[in-house]
C-alpha positions in Angstrom: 0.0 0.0 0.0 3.0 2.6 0.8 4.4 1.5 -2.7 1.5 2.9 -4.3 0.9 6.0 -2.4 4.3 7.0 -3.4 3.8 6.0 -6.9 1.0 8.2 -6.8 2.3 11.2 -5.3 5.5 11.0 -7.6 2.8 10.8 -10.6 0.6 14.1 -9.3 4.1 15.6 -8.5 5.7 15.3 -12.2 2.5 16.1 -13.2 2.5 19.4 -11.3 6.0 20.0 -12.8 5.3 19.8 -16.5 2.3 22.0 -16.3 4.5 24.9 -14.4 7.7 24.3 -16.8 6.1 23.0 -20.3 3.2 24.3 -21.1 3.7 28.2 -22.9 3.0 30.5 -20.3 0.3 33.4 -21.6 1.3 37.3 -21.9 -0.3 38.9 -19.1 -2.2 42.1 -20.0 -3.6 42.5 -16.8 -3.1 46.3 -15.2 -5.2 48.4 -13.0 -8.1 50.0 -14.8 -8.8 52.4 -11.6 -8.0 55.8 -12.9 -5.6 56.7 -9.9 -2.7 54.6 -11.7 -2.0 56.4 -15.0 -3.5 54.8 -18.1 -2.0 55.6 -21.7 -4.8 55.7 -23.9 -3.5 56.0 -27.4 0.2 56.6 -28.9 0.7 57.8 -32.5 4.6 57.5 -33.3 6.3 59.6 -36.4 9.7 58.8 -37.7 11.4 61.6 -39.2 13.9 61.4 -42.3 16.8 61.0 -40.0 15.2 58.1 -38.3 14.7 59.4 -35.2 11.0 59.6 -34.0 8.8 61.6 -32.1 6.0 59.9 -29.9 2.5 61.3 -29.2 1.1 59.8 -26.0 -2.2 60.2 -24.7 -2.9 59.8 -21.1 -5.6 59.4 -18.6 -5.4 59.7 -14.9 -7.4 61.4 -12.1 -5.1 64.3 -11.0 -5.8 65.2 -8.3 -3.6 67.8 -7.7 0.3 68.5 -6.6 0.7 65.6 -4.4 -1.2 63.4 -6.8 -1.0 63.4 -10.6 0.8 61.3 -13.8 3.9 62.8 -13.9 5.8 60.9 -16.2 5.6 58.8 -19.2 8.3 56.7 -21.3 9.4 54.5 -24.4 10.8 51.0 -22.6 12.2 48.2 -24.7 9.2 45.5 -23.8 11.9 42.8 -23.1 14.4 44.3 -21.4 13.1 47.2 -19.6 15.4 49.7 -21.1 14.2 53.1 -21.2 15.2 55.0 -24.9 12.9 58.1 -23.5 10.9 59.9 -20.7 8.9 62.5 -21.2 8.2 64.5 -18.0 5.2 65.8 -17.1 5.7 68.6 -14.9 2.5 69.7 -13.5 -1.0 67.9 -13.0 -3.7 68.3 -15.6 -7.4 68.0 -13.6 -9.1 69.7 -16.1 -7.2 68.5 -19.2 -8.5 64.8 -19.5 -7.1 62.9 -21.3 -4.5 64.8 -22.3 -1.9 64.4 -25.1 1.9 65.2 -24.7 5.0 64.4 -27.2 8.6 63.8 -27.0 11.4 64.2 -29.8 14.4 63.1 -30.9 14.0 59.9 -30.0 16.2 57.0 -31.3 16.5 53.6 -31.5 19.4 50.5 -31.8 18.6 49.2 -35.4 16.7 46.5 -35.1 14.6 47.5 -32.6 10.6 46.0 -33.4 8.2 47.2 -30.6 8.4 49.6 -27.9 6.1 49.7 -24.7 4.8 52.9 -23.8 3.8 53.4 -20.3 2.8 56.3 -17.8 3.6 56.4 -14.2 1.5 58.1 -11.6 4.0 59.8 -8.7 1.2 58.2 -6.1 1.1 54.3 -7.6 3.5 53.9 -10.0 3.2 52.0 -13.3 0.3 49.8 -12.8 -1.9 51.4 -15.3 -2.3 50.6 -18.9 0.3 50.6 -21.4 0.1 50.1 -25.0 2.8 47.7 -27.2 3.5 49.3 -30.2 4.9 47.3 -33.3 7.5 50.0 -35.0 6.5 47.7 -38.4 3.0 48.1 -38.7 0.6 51.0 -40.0 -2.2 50.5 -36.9 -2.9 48.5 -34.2 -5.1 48.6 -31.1 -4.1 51.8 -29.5 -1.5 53.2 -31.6 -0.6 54.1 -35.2 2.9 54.5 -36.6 4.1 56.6 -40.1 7.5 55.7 -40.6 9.8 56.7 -43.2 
């Protein structure tokens, strides 16, 4: 009987083990919807003929004030992290919502596919929505793109 309680609990165990290493894990596009974490809304990015490019973000977020508003947003690399530009946002805008803001001049390592796009609230952080944007294509949800 101890035999086969142990073959058992071996089975349910490597069991437990493929499911958590083997199967693809999902992208998780979960974030805070609440409108005191900063939420980008849109983003509409424009390469120039020196192939730099210059990002138009639109933002959402319940200022509140001085000691509570989205005061920052910025182009990451998705995988990485690595931040190619910040745009700073240097006052609240409670009666300017959403609101759009840009940032120039901004350049990327050849190659580079997709940028995230996110907007931090000084309060919360970065746990609002954010918006993938594929440097290669036209349109997608939440952004469009006219490159060179």
């Amino acid at each position: 009987m101890y035999i086969k309680s142990m073959k058992t609990i071996t089975s349910i165990f490597i069991l437990v083990l493929l499911i958590v290493f083997y199967l693809p894990a999902e992208e998780s596009a979960e974030f805070n919807p609440d409108l005191k974490y900063a939420q980008v809304e849109f983003v509409k990015a424009v390469q120039s003929s020196n192939g730099s490019w210059t990002f138009y973000v639109t933002v959402r977020h319940n200022d509140e004030g001085w000691n509570h508003y989205a005061n920052l947003w910025e182009v990451v690399d998705p995988e990485s992290g690595e931040v190619f530009a910040e745009r700073v946002l240097a006052h609240p805008h409670e009666t300017e919502q959403p609101f759009v803001r840009s940032q120039s001049r901004i350049i990327f390592l050849e190659g580079q596919r997709s940028v995230e796009v996110r907007a931090k609230c000084q309060l919360h952080g970065y746990d609002g929505k954010s918006v993938l944007v594929d440097l290669e294509t036209e349109e997608g949800e939440d952004y469009k793109v006219i490159s060179r």
